[in-house]
VOPAGU-2260 file (C-alpha; in pm, 1 decimal, decimal comma):
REM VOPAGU-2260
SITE   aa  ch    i         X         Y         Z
SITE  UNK   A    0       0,0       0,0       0,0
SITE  UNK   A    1     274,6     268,7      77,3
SITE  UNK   A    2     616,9     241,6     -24,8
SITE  UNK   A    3     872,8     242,7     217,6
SITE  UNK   A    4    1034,6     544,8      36,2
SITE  UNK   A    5     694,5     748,4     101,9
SITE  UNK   A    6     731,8     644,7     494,1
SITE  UNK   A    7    1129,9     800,1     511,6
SITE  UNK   A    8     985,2    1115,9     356,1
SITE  UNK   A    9     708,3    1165,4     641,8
SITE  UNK   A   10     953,0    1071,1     894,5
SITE  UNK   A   11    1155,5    1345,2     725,9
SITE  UNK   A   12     818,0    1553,8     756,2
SITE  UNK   A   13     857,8    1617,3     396,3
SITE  UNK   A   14     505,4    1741,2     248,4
SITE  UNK   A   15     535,8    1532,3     -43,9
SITE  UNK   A   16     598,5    1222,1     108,5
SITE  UNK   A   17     321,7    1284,2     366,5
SITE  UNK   A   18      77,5    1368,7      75,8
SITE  UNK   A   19     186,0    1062,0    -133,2
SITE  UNK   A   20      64,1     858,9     221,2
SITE  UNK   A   21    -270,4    1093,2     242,5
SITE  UNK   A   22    -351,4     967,1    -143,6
SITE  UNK   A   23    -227,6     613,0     -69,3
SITE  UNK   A   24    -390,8     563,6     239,4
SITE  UNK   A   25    -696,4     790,9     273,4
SITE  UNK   A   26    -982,3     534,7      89,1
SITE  UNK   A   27    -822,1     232,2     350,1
SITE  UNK   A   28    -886,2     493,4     656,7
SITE  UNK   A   29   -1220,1     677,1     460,0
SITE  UNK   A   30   -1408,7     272,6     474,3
SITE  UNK   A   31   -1240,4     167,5     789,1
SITE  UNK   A   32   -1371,0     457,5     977,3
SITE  UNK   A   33   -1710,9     435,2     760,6
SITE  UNK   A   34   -1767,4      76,0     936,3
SITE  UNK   A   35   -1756,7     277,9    1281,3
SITE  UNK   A   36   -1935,1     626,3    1177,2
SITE  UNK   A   37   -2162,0     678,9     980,6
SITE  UNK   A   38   -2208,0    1074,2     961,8
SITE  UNK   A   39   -1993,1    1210,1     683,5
SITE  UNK   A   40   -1874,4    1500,3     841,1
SITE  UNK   A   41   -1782,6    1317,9    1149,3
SITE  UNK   A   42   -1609,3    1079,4     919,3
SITE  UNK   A   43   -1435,4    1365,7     790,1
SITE  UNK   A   44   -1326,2    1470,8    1115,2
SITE  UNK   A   45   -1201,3    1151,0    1272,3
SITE  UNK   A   46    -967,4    1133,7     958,3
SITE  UNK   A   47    -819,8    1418,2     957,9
SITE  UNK   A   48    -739,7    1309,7    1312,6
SITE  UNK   A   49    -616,4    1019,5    1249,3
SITE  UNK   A   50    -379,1    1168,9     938,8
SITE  UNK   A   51    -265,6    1422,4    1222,7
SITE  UNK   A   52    -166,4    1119,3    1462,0
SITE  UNK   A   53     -31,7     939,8    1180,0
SITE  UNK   A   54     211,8    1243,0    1096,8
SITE  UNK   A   55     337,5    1320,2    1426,8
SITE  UNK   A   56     391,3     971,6    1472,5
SITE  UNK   A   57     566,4     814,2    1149,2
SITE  UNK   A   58     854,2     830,9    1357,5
SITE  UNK   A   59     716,8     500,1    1641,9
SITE  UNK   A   60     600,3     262,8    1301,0
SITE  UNK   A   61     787,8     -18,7    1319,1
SITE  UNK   A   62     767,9    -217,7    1021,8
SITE  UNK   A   63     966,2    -546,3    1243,7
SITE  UNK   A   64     611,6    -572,1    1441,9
SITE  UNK   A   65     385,3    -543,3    1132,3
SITE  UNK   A   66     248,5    -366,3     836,5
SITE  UNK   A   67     172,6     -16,5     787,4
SITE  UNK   A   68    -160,8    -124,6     716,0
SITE  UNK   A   69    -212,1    -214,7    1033,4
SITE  UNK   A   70     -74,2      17,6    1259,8
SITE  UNK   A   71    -254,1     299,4    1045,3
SITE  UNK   A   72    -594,9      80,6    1047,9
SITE  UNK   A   73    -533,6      64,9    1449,3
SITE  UNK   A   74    -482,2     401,4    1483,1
SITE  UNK   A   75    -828,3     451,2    1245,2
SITE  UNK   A   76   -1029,3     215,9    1467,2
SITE  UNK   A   77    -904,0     396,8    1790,3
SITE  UNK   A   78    -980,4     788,5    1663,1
SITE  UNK   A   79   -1362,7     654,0    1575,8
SITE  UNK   A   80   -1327,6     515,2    1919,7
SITE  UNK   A   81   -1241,4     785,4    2079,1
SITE  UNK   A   82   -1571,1     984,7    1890,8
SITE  UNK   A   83   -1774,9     748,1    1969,9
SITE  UNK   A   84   -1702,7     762,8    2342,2
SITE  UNK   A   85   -1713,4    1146,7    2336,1
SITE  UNK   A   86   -2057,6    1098,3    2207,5
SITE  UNK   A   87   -2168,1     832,6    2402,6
SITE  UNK   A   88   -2292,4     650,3    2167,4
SITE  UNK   A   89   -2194,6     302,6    2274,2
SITE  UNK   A   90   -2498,3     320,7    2515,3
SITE  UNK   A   91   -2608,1     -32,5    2333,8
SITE  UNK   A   92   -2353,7    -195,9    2513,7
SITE  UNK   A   93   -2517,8    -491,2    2789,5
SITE  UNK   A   94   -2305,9    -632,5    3045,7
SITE  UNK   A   95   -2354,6   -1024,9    3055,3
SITE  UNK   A   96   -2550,1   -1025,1    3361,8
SITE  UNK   A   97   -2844,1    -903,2    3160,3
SITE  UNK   A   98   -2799,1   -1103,4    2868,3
SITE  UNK   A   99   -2864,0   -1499,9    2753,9
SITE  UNK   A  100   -2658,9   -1628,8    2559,7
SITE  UNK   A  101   -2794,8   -1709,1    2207,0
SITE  UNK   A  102   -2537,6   -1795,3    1951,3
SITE  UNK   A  103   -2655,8   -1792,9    1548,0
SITE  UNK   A  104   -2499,7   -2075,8    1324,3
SITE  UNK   A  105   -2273,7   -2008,3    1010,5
SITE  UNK   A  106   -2481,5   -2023,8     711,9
SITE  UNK   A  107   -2421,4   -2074,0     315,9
SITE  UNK   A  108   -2663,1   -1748,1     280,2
SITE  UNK   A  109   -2384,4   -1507,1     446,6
SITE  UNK   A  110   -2153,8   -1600,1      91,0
SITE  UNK   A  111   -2420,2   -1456,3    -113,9
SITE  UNK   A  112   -2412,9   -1108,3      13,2
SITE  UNK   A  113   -2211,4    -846,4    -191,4
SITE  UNK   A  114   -2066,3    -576,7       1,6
SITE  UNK   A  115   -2351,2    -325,9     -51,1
SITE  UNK   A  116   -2601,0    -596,4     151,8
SITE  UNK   A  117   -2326,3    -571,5     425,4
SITE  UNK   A  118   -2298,7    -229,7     488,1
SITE  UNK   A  119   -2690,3    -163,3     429,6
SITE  UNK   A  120   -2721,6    -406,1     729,6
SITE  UNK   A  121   -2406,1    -251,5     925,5
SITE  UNK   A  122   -2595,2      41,0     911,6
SITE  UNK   A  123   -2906,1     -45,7    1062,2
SITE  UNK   A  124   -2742,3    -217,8    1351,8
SITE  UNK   A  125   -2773,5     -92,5    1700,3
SITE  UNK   A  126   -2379,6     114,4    1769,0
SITE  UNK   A  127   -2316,2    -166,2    2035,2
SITE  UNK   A  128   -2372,8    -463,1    1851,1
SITE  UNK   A  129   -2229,6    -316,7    1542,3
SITE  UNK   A  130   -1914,6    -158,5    1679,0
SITE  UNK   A  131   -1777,7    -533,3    1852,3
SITE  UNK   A  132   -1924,3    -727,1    1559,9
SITE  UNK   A  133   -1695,3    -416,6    1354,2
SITE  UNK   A  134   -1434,2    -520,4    1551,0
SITE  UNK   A  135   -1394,9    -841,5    1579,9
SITE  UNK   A  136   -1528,2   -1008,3    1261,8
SITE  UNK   A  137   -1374,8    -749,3     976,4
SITE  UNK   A  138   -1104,8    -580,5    1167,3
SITE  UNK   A  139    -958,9    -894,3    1396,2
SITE  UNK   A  140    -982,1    -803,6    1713,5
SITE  UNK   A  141   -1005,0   -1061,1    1985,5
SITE  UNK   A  142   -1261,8   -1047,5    2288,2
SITE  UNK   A  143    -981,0    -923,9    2506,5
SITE  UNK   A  144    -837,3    -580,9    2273,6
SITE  UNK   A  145   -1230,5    -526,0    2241,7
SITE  UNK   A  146   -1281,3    -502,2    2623,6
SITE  UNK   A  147    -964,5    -304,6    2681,5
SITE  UNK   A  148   -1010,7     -64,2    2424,9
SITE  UNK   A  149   -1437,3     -20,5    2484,4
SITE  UNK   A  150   -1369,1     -19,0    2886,8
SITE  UNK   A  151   -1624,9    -327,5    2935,6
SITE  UNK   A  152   -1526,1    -680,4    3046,9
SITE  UNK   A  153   -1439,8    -981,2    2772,7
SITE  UNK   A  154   -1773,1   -1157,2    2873,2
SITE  UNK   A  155   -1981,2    -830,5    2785,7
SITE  UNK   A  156   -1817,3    -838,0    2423,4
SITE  UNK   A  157   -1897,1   -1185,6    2363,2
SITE  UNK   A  158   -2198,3   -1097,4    2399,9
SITE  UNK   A  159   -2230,6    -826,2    2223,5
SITE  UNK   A  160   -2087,6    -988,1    1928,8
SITE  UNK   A  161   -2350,0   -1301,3    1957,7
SITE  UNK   A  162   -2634,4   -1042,0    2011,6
SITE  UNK   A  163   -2515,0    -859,8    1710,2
SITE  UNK   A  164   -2486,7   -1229,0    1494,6
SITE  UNK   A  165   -2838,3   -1275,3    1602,5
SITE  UNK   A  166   -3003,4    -957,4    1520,8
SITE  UNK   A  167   -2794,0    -966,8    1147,2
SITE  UNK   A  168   -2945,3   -1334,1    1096,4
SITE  UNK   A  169   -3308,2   -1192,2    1202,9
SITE  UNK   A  170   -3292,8    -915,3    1022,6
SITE  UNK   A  171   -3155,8   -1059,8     686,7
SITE  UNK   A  172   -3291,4   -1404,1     653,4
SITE  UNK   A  173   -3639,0   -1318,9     797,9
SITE  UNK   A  174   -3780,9   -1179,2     503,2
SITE  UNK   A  175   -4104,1   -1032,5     590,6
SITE  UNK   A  176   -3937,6    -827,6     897,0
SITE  UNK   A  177   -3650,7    -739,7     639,3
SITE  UNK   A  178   -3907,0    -539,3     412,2
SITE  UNK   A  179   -4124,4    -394,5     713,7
SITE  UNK   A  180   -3757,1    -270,2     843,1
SITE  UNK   A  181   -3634,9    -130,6     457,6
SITE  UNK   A  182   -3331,1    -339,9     508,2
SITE  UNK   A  183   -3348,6    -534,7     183,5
């Protein structure tokens, strides 16, 4: 995705190399954020943010403990994070005490979905279930990053994520409700 050239240049703080990174890197950050935010101008906000972070901090990527992809995609996920907490908007969030837990199968239906179906549905999820399932089905997470990073214990995100399986398998493969809800 970026050359390693383009990463000596920021380090440098050379504006070319850091707008080479911007062009390489801003429609990875743009959709990563987009899974976590769904207002434009928020998205907007949380990457210049991120971009800012990434600048002043060229300098701590080391490529030895993984790609570039990564460590900007972390930084990504933790910025929408960090808007999301400021707007409290991970109020969907139930610890396990209050919860049963119902786990959904795999199915041969989820291969049929294109990405459009995905982030339709993404979209209609409630910010709790959507922001762990975010996390820990497309961007890899495990139960225990999820917790540290949300503030909430490892048995809350399971949870969470099995709630948010649930609600995706009710809302996609029950057709009826699907219509009544405008989700397909």
């Amino acid at each position: 995705m970026v050359e390693k050239q383009t990463i000596i240049l920021c380090r440098r703080g050379k504006r070319d190399g850091q707008r080479k990174l911007y062009q390489a890197c801003a429609p990875y950050v743009y959709s990563t954020i987009k899974r976590y935010i769904w207002d434009t101008e928020d998205i907007r906000d949380t990457m210049q943010e991120v971009f800012a972070n990434v600048f002043k901090n060229i300098k701590n990527f080391d490529e030895t403990k993984g790609s570039f992809n990564n460590w900007i995609r972390k930084i990504a996920v933790n910025q929408a994070l960090m808007l999301i907490r400021k707007n409290k908007q991970i109020s969907h969030l139930i610890p396990l005490d209050e919860t049963h837990n119902n786990t959904v199968g795999s199915s041969d239906k989820y291969e049929n979905l294109s990405r459009e179906d995905v982030d339709k549905i993404l979209e209609k999820v409630p910010d709790g279930y959507r922001i762990v399932f975010t996390m820990y089905v497309i961007d890899g997470y495990d139960h225990k990053e999820i917790a540290e990073l949300l503030n909430i214990k490892v048995e809350t995100s399971r949870s969470q994520l099995a709630r948010a399986k649930k609600w995706i398998h009710f809302h996609l493969f029950d057709n009826e409700k699907s219509k009544a809800y405008g989700l397909l």
